[in-house]
C-alpha positions as CSV (number, residue, x, y, z in Angstrom):
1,X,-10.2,-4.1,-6.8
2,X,-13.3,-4.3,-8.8
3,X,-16.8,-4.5,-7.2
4,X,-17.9,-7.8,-9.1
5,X,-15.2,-9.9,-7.7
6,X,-15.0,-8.5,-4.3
7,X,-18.7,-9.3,-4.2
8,X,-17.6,-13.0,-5.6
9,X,-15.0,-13.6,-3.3
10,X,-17.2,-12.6,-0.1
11,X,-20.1,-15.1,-0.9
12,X,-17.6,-18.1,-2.1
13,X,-15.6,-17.2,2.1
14,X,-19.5,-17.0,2.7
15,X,-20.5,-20.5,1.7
16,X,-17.7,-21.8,2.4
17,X,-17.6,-21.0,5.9
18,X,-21.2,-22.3,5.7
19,X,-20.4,-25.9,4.5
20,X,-17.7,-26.4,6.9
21,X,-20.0,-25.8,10.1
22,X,-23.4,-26.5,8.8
23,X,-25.3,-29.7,9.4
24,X,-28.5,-29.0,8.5
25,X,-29.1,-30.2,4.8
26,X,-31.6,-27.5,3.6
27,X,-28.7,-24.9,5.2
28,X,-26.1,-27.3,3.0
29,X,-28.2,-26.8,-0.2
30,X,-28.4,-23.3,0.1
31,X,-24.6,-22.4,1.0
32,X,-23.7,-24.7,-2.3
33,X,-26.3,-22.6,-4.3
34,X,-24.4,-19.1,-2.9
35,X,-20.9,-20.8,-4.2
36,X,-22.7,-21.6,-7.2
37,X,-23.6,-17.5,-7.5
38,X,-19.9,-16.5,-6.6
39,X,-18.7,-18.9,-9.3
40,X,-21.3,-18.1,-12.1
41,X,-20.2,-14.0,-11.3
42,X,-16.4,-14.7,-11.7
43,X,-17.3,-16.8,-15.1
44,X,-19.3,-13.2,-16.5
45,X,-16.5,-11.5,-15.9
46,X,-13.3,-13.5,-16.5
47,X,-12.2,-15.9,-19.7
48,X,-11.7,-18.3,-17.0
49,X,-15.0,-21.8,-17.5
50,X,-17.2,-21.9,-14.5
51,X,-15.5,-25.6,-14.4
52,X,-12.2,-24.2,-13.7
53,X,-13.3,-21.9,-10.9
54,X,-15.2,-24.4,-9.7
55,X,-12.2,-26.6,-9.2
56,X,-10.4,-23.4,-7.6
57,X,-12.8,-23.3,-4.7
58,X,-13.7,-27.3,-4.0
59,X,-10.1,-28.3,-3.0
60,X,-11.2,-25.7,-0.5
61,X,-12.1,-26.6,2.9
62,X,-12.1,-25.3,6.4
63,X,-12.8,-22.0,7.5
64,X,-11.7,-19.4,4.6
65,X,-8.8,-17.1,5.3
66,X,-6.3,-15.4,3.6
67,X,-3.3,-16.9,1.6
68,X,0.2,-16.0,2.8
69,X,2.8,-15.3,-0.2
70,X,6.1,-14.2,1.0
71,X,8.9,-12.0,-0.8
72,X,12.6,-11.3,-0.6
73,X,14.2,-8.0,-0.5
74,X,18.3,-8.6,-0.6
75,X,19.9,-5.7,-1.2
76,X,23.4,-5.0,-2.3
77,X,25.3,-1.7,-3.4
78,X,22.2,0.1,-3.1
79,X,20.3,-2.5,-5.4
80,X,17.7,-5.2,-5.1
81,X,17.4,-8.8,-6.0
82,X,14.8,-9.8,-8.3
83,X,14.2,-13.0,-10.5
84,X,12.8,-12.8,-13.8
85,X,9.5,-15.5,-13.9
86,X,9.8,-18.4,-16.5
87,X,5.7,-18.1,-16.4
88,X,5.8,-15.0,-17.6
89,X,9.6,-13.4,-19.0
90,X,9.0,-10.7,-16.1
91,X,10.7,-10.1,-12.6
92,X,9.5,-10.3,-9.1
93,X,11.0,-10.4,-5.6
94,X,12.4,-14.1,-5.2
95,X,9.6,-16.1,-3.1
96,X,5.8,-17.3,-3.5
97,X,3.6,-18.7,-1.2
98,X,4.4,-20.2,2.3
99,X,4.5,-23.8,2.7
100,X,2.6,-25.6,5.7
101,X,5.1,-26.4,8.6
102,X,7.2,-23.8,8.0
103,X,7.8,-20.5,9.1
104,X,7.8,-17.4,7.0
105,X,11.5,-16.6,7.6
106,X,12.0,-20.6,6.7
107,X,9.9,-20.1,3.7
108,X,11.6,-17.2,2.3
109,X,15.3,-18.5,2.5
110,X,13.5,-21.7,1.2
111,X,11.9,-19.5,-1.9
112,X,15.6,-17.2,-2.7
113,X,17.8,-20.5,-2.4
114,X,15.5,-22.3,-5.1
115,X,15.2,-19.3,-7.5
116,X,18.6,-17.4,-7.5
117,X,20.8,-20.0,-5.7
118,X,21.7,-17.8,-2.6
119,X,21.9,-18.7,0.6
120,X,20.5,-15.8,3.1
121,X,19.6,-15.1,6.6
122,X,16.0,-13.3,7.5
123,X,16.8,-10.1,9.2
124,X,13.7,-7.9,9.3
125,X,10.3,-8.0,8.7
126,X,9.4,-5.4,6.4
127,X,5.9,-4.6,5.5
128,X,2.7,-7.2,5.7
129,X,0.7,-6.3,3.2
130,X,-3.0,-6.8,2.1
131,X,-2.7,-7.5,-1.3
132,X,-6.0,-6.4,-2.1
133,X,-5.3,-2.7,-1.3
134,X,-2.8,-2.2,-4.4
135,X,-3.0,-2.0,-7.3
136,X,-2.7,-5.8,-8.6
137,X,-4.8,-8.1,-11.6
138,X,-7.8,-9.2,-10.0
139,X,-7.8,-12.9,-8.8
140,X,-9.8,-15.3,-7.1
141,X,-8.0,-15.5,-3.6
142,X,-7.3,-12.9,-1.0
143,X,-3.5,-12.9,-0.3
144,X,-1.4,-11.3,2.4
145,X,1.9,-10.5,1.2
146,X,4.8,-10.6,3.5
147,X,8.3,-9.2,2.7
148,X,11.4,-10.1,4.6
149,X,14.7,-8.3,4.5
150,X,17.7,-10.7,3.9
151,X,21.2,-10.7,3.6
152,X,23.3,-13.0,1.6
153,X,25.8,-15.2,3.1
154,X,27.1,-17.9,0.6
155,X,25.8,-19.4,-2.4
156,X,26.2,-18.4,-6.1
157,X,23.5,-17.0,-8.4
158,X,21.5,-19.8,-10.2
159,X,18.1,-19.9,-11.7
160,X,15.9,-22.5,-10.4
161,X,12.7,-24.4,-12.0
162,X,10.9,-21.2,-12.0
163,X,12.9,-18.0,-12.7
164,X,15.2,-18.5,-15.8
165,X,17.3,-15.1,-15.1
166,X,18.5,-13.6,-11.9
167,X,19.7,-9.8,-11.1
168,X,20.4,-6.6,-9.1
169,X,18.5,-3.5,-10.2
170,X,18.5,0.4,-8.5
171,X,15.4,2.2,-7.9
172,X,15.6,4.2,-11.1
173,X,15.9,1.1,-13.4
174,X,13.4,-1.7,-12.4
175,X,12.1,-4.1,-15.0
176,X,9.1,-5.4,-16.4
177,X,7.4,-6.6,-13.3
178,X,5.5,-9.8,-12.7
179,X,2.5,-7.4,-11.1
180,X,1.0,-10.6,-9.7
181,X,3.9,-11.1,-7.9
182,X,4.3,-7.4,-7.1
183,X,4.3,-4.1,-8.1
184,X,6.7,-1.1,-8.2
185,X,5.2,0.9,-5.2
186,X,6.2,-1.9,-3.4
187,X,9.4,-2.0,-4.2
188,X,10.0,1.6,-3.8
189,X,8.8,1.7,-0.6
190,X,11.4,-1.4,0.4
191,X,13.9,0.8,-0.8
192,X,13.3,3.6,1.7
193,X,14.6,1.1,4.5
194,X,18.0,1.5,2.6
195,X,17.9,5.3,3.3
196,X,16.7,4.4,6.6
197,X,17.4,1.0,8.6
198,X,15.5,1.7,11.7
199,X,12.2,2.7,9.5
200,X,9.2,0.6,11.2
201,X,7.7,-2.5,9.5
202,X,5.0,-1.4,6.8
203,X,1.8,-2.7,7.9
204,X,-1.7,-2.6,5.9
């Protein structure tokens, strides 16, 4: 991840944390003039206006912590299940991020019945993941990234709202991926629990 924005998203968790527990107002001013810094560095160095950041991080409140995006891996004959992304033509693990109120395991049958139409049950927890420590786009946010092994029990494939093609693929013939979604490392290494079922949960 590049320096600039790790530096940007530390001070924004910074004065964020500050104006959720502050009460003195000279404390108040200067925690809103450190989110001001974090958004004026992410402006330099994205297309993104300071504007749009800057509605990113005030619908933000509450101590900062990590986002929670949760993945998929349903694997049959030796393949995997992935979606391809209306937002960008390019495939991912079915899922996205959790929804308050429910669990992960909830969220990712959730996620896989709404973008390839079938119904699954979680059986292992594969790797949790610090998204920050692959090889990703930069973004604003820091996610964790969970992935959740699943088999299929019913259903029929069907693309939903968000994925507008849905198929198997083997190791040796992924796609384009959706690398903000995730990346082929990742997949690889969910493939190893193919080769071996009782290989521990990835954790990092």
């Amino acid at each position: 991840m590049s320096e600039w924005l790790d530096w940007a998203k530390r001070i924004q968790a910074l004065s964020q944390a500050g104006l959720t527990f502050s009460k003195d107002i000279y404390d108040i001013e200067r925690y809103e003039e450190l989110r001001n810094i974090s958004l004026e560095i992410m402006s330099a160095y994205t297309e993104l206006e300071i504007d749009k950041i800057k509605n990113l991080f005030t619908n933000e409140t509450g101590y900062p912590t990590p986002k929670v995006d949760v993945r998929g891996a349903v694997f049959r004959n030796n393949q995997i299940l992935l979606v391809k992304e209306t937002i960008d033509n390019k495939w991912s693990l079915p899922g996205g991020f959790c929804d308050i109120g429910l669990s992960p395991s909830e969220n990712v049958v959730k996620e896989i019945k709404e973008e390839s139409g079938y119904d699954v049950i979680p059986v292992k927890l594969l790797a949790l993941l610090d998204k920050n420590k692959y090889d990703h786009p930069p973004e604003a946010y820091h996610y964790y990234k969970v992935f959740i092994q699943c088999e299929i029990i019913g259903g029929t494939p069907t693309v939903g709202v968000e994925t507008n093609s849905i198929k198997f693929f083997s190791k040796d013939n992924l796609p384009e991926l959706s690398t903000n979604r995730n990346i082929e490392a990742q997949i690889n290494a969910l493939f190893d629990f193919i080769e071996d079922p009782h290989k521990e949960t990835i954790f990092d």
